[in-house]
C-alpha positions in Angstrom: 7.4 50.3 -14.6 7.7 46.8 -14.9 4.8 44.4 -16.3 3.6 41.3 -14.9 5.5 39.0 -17.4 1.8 37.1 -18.1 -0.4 40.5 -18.0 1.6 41.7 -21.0 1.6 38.4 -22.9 -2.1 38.3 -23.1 -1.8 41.7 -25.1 0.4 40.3 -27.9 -1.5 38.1 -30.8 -0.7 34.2 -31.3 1.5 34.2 -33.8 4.2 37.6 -32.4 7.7 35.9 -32.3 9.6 36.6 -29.5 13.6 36.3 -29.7 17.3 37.4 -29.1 19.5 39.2 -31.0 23.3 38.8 -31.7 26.4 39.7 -33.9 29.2 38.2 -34.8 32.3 40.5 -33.8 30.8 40.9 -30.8 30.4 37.7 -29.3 32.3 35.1 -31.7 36.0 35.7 -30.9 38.6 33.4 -32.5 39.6 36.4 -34.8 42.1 34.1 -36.6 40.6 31.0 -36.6 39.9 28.7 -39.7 40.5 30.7 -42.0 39.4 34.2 -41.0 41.0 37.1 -41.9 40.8 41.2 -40.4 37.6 43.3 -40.5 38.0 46.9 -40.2 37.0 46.5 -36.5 40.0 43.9 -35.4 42.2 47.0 -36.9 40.4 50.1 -35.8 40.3 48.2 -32.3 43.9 47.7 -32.0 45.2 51.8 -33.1 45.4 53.7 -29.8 42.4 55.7 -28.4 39.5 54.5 -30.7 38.5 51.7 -28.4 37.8 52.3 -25.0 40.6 50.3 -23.1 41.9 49.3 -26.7 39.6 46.3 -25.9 38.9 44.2 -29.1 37.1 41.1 -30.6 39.7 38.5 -30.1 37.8 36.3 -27.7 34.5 38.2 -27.1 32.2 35.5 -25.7 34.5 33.0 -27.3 30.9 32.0 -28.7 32.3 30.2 -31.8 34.0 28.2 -29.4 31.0 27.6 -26.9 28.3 27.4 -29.5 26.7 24.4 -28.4 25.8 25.6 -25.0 25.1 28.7 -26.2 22.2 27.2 -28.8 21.5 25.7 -25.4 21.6 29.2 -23.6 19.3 30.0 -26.2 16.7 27.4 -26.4 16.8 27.7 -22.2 15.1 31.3 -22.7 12.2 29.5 -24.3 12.6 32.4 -27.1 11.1 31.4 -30.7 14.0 33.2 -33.2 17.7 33.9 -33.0 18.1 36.9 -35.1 22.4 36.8 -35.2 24.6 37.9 -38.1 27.5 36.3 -40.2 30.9 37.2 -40.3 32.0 38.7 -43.9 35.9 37.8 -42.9 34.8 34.3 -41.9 33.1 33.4 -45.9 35.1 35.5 -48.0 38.2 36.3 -46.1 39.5 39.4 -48.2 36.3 40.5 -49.2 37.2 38.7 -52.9 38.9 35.8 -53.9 38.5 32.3 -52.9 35.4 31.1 -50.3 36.2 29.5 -47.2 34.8 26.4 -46.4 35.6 26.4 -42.6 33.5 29.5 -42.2 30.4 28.4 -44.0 30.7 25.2 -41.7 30.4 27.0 -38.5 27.3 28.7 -39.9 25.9 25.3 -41.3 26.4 24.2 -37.5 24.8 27.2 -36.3 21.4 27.3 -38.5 21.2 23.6 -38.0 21.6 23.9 -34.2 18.9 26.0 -34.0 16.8 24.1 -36.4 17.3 20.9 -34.3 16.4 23.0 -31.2 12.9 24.1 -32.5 14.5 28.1 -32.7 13.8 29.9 -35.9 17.1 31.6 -37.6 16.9 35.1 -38.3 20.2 35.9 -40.2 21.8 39.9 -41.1 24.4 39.2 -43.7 26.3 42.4 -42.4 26.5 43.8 -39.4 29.9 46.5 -39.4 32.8 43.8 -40.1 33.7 44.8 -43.5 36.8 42.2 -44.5 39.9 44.8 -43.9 41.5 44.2 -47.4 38.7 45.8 -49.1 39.8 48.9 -47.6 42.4 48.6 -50.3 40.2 49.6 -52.8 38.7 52.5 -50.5 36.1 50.3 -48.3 32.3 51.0 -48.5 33.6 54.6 -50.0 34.4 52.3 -53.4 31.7 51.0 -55.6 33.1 47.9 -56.3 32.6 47.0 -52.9 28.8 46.9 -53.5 29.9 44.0 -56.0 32.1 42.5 -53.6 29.1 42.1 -51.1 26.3 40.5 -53.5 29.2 38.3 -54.4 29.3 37.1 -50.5 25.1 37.4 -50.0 24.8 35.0 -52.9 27.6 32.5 -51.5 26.0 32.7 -48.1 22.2 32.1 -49.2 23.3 29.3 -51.7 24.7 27.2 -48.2 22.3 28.5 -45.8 19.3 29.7 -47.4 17.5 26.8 -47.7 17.3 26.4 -43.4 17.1 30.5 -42.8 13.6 31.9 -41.8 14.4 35.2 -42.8 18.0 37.4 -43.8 18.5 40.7 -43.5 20.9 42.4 -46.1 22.1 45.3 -43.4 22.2 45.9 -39.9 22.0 49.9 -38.8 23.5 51.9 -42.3 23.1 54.9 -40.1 26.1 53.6 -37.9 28.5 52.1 -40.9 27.6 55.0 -43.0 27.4 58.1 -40.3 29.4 57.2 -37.4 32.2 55.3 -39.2 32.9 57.6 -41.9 31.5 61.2 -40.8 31.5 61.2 -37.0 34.9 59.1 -36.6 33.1 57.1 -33.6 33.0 53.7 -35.7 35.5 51.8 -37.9 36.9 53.0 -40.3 37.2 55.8 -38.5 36.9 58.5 -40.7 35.3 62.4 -40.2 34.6 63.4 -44.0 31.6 64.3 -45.4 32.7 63.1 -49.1 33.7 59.9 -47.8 30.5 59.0 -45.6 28.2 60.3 -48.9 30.1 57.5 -51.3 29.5 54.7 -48.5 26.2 56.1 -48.0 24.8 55.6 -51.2 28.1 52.1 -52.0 26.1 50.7 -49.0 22.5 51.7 -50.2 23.2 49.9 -53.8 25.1 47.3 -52.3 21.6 46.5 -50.4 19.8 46.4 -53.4 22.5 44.3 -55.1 21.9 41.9 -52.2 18.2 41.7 -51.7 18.3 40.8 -56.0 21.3 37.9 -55.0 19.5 36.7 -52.2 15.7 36.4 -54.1 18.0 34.6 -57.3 19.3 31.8 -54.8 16.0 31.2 -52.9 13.0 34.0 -54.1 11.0 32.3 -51.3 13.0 33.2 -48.3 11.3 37.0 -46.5 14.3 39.3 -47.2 14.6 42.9 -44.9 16.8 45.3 -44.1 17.2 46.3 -40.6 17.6 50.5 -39.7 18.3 51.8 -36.2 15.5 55.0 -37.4 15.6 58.4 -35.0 12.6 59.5 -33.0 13.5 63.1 -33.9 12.4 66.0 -31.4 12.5 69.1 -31.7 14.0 71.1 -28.9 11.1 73.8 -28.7 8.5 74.5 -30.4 10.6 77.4 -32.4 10.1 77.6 -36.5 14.0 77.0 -36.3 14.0 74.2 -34.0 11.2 72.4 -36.0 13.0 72.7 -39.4 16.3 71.5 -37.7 14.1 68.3 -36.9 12.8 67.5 -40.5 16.7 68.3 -41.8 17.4 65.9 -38.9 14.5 63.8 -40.1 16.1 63.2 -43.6 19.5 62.7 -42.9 20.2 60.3 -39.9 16.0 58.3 -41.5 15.0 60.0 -45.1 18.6 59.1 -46.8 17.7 55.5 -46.1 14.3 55.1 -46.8 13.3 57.1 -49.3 15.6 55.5 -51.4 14.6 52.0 -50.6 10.8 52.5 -50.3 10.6 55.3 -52.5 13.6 55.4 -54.9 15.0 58.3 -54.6 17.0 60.7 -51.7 14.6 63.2 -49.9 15.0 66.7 -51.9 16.2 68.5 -49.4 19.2 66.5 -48.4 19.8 66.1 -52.2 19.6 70.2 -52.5 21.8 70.8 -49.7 25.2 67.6 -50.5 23.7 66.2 -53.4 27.1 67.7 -55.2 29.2 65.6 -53.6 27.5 62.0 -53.6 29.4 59.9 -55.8 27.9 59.5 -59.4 24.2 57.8 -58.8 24.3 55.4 -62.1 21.3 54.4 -64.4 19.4 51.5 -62.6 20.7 52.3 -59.1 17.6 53.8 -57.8 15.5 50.8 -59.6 17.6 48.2 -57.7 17.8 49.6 -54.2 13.9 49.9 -54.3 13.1 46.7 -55.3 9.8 45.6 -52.7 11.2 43.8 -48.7 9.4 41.3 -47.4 9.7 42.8 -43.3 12.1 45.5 -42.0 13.5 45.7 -38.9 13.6 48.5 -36.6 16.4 48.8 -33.7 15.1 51.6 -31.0 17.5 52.5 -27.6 16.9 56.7 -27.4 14.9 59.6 -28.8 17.0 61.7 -30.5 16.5 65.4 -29.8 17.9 68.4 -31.7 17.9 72.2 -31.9 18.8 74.3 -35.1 22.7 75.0 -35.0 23.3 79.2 -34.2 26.8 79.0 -35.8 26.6 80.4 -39.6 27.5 78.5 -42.2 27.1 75.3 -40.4 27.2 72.2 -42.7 24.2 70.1 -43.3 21.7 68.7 -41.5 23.3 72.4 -39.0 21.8 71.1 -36.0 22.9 70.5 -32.5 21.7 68.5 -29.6 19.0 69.7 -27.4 18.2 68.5 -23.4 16.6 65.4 -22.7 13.0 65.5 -21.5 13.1 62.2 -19.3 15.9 62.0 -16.4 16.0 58.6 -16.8 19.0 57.5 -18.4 20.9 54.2 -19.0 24.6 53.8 -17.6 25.6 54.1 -21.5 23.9 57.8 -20.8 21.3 57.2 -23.4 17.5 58.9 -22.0 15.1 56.5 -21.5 11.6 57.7 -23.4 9.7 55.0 -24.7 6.8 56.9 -26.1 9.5 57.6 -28.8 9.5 54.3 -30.2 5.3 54.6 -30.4 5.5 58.1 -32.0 8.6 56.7 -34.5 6.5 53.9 -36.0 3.9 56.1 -36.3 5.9 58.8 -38.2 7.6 55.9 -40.6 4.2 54.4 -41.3 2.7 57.3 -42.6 5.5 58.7 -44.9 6.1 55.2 -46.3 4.8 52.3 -47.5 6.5 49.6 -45.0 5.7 46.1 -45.2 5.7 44.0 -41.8 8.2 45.2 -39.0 10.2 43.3 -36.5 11.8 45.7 -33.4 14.9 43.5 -34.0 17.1 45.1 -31.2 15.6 47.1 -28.0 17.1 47.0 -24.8 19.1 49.0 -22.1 22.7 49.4 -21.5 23.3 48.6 -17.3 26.0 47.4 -15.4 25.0 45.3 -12.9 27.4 42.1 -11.6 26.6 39.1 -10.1 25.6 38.9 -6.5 25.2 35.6 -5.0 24.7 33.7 -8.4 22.3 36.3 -9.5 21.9 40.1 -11.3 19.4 42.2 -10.4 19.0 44.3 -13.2 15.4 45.2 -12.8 16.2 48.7 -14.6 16.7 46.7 -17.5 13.7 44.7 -17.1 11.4 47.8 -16.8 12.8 49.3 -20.0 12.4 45.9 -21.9 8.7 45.7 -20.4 7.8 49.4 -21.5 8.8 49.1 -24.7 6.8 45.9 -25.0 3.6 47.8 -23.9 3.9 50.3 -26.1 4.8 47.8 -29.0 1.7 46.0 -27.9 -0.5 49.5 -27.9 0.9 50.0 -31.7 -0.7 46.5 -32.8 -3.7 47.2 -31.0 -3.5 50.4 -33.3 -3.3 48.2 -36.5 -0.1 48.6 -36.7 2.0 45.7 -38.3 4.2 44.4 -35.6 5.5 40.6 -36.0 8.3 40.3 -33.5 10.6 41.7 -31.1 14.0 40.4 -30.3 16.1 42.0 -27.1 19.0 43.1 -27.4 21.0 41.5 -26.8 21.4 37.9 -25.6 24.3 38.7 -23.8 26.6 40.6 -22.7 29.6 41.5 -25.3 31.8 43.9 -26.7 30.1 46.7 -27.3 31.9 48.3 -30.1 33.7 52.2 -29.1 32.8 51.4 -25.1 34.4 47.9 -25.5 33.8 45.5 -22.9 32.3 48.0 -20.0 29.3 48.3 -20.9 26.7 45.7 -20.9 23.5 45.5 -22.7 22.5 41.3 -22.1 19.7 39.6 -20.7 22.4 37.1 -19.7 25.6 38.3 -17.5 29.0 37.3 -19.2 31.9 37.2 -17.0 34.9 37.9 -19.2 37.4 36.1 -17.6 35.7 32.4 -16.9 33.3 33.1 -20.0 30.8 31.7 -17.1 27.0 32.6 -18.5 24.8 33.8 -15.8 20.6 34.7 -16.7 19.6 37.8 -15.3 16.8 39.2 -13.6 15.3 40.5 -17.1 16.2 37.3 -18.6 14.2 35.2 -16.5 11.2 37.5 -16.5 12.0 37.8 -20.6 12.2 33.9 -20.7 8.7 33.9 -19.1 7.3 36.1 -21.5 8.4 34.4 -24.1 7.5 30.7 -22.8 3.9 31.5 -23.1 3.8 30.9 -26.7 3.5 28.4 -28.6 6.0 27.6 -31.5 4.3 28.2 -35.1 4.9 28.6 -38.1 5.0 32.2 -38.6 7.5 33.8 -41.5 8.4 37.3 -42.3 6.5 38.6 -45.5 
């Protein structure tokens, strides 16, 4: 249940930063603008039946239009960090070749907009919108396109770094990785198991790749990496059930972080597919382990699994299992936010993780506007509980620096297009009309009660 907004303030030390999150296809629009070319998204969104509605990023918040009043927007929250990511297709148009100037300008007006407007700039260098002509060349399934991406992290730090307050390399691997090569649900939209392997460990090097560009053009800037990690239950207390979980454990968390905080896949996972990874290279462990600055965790749902009965069934062979809460979001998703506290648990003691940032956490809920206003108090008690138990988790010793909702507004949300709605701040799609909700006010009050400092990442 919902928090008095100044009850849980008081439980958060001086220095927590408190901000909104954002990404570019979601909310910038003007697809063709200035220079930009396709991401895999613009084309997976317009083949039949992988978007709902076939709903794409055309307009979105027609935010790269807007962006003035939306810094504005922004700086209205009384929020202390914009955590928002840059458009690959924008800087580097087909993923090689010739930079385009346009693109870095509207992220030069960006970063300074929120520089002038007292807001720190939290920036993810990718988050899903792979330029479309690298799929020539096989997309995150090729190596080269590793290349291709420290190529663009060290064009974008070179203009930006020296106003950013922190970068992150990667927004959710899971999702580019799992759901757009093995589960189909994602762009590119592929169901293979070889393929989702080669852009599991193309992405993982192409991490490393960028966290070695990004320290060459400015080794004083907090570099991270942001995971959406599973809170993995298992569905009874069974031997089977409990060994489905740990298989679970490694594959959708351990094939990320063991190789970046310890150098190497988990054993298991390598045991069971390690045949068909693409060739791992001298020095590719060494360079997607080198030390982060923060990471970010992005937390929505518990995920819950039981061992799979069918025989032979393919790696991690597991299956869903019931929800314990009846609480869900209209996305579907079970609200359990105990998860989250038992998850950073979990990851602090089988790693070594430097400070964490919950860098997305919110609800997916459908209210409209109702006499100029949205009363999405749903929303605001999942926002508030995960914030007590984020506050409970410090109290613990834990190092948490920030937390940034998710999201600022309402946008297109990737497979479920534009229906369903996740922001603090009602978009209405056809005047682009912005409209604070009941979460967003209670958020903005929250966040209003502290004081701008100087706090970095790192």
């Amino acid at each position: 249940m919902m928090i008095e907004a100044k009850k849980l303030a008081a439980r958060f030390p001086g220095d927590f930063v408190f901000g909104v999150a954002t990404a570019s296809f979601q909310i910038e629009g003007a697809s063709k603008a200035d220079g930009r070319k396709a991401s895999i998204w613009d084309a997976f969104s317009n083949m039949p039946g992988r978007v709902y509605g076939r709903h794409n990023g055309d307009v979105a918040c027609d935010h790269y239009n807007r962006l003035e009043q939306d810094l504005d927007l922004i700086k209205s929250l009384g929020v202390e960090a914009y955590r928002f990511s840059i458009a690959w297709p924008r800087i580097v148009p087909e993923g090689t070749g010739p930079i385009n100037e346009k693109g870095l300008d509207f992220y030069d007006r960006l970063v300074d907009g929120l520089k002038a407007r007292g807001i720190k700039a939290f920036a993810t260098l990718y988050h899903w919108d792979l330029p479309l002509a690298l799929m020539g060349d096989g997309g995150w399934t090729a190596r080269t396109t590793a290349y291709a991406y420290q190529r663009y992290a060290k064009t974008v730090i070179a203009r930006l770094g020296d106003r950013l307050d922190a970068v992150a390399t990667f927004n959710e691997p899971w999702c580019s990785v799992w759901l757009g090569h093995l589960y189909g649900v994602h762009a590119p939209g592929e169901r293979n198991m070889d393929a989702a392997l080669a852009a599991l460990h193309f992405t993982n090097l192409a991490h490393g790749l960028g966290v070695a560009a990004i320290r060459s053009e400015r080794p004083e800037l907090p570099v991270g990496i942001v995971i959406n990690a599973h809170s993995v239950y298992p569905g009874s207390n069974s031997a089977e059930d409990k060994a489905a979980a740990e298989r679970a454990f490694d594959f959708h968390n351990g094939v990320f972080f063991d190789p970046i905080f310890k150098g190497e896949y988990p054993e298991d996972f390598l045991s069971a597919l390690g045949e068909r990874m693409p060739a791992i290279e001298d020095g590719d462990m060494a360079t997607i382990a080198q030390p982060l600055d923060w990471w970010g965790l992005n937390y929505y749902t518990p995920m819950r699994v039981s061992a799979d009965p069918a025989k032979g069934a393919e790696y991690p062979a597991t299956v869903n299992a019931k929800p314990v809460s009846n609480v869900k979001t209209d996305i579907g998703w079970e609200v359990y936010a105990p998860a989250l506290g038992s998850l950073v648990e979990t990851l602090n003691a089988r790693y070594r993780l430097p400070d964490c940032y919950i860098t997305e956490n919110g609800a997916c809920y459908n209210m409209g506007v109702e006499n100029g206003t949205v009363d999405d108090q749903p929303r605001l008690d999942y926002i508030s509980d995960h914030l007590a138990v984020t506050a409970d988790h410090i109290a613990k010793g834990y190092p948490m620096r920030g937390y940034f909702a998710w999201s600022l507004m309402d946008n297109f949300e990737w497979a479920e297009g534009y229906r369903m709605r996740f922001g603090i701040v009602h978009v209405d799609y056809e005047t682009q009309v912005r409209t604070i909700k009941k979460s967003g006010r209670w958020y903005k009050d929250l966040a209003e009660r502290f004081p701008s400092g100087n706090h970095k990442p790192g």
